[in-house]
ROMARVO-223874 format. One record per atom (N, C-alpha, C): x, y, z. Coordinates in steps of 0.001 Angstrom, whole numbers, plus 500000, padded with zeros to 6 digits. Each point is the difference from the previous one (the first is absolute). Layout:
<rs>
XYZ ...
</rs>
This chain:
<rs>
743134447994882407 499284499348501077 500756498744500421 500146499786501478 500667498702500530 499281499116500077 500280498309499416 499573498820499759 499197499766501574 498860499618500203 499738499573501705 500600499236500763 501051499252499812 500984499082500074 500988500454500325 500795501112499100 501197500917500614 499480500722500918 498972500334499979 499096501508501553 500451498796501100 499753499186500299 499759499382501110 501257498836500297 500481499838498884 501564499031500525 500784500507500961 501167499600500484 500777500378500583 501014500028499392 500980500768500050 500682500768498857 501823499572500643 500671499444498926 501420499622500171 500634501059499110 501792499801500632 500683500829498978 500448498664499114 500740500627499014 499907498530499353 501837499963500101 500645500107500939 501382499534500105 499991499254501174 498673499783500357 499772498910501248 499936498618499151 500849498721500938 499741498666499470 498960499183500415 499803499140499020 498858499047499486 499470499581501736 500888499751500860 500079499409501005 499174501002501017 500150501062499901 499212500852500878 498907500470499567 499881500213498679 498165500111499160 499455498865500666 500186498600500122 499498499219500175 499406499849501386 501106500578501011 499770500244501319 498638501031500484 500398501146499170 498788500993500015 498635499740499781 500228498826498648 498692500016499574 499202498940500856 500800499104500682 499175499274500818 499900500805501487 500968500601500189 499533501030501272 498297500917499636 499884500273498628 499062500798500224 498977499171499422 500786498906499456 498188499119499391 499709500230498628 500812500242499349 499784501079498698 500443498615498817 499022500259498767 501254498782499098 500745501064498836 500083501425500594 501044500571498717 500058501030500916 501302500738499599 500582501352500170 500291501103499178 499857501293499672 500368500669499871 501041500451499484 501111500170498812 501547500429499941 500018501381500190 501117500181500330 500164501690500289 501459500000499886 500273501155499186 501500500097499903 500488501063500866 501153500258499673 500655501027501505 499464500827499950 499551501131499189 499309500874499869 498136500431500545 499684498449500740 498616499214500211 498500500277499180 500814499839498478 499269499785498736 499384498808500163 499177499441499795 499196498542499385 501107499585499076 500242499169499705 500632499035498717 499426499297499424 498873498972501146 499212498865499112 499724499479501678 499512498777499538 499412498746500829 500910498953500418 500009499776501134 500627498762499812 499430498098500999 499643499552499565 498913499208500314 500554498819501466 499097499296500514 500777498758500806 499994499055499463 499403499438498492 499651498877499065 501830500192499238 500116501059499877 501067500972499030 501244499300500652 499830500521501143 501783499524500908 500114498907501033 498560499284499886 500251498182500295 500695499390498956 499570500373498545 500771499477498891 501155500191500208 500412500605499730 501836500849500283 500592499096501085 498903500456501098 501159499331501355 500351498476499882 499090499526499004 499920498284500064 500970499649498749 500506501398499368 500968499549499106 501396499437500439 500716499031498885 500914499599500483 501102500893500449 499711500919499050 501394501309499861 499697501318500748 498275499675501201 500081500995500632 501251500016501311 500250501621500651 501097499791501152 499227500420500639 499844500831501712 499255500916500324 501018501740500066 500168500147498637 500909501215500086 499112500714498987 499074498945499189 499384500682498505 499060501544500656 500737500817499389 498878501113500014 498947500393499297 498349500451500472 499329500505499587 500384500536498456 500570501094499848 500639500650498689 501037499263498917 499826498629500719 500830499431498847 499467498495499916 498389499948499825 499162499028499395 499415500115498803 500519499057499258 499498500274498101 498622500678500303 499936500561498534 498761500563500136 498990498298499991 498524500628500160 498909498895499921 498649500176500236 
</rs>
């Protein structure tokens, strides 16, 4: 059974960067997305609390991809 949260997110691939989740999710109003890998499996969650942190890091660039954020 799917979480009510994944039914209704809007769903990323996850080789998209931090920079455009962020875009989406305020395009649609949403505070999390969806991962989806190439195959457009679910992977997990990925939040807007999640990748304000990141982006406000010192050592973020805007190149970081989705698929290559520690786990958390």
């Amino acid at each position: 059974m799917q979480h009510h949260s994944m039914a209704h997110a809007p769903r990323i691939r996850d080789d998209m960067t931090v920079e455009v989740a962020l875009s989406l999710m305020a395009g649609a109003q949403v505070d999390h997305l969806v991962l989806c890998d190439g195959d457009d499996q679910s992977t997990g969650l990925v939040t807007l609390a999640r990748l304000s942190v990141l982006r406000d890091a010192p050592t973020y660039t805007d190149r970081v991809r989705l698929r290559d954020l520690p786990e958390g």
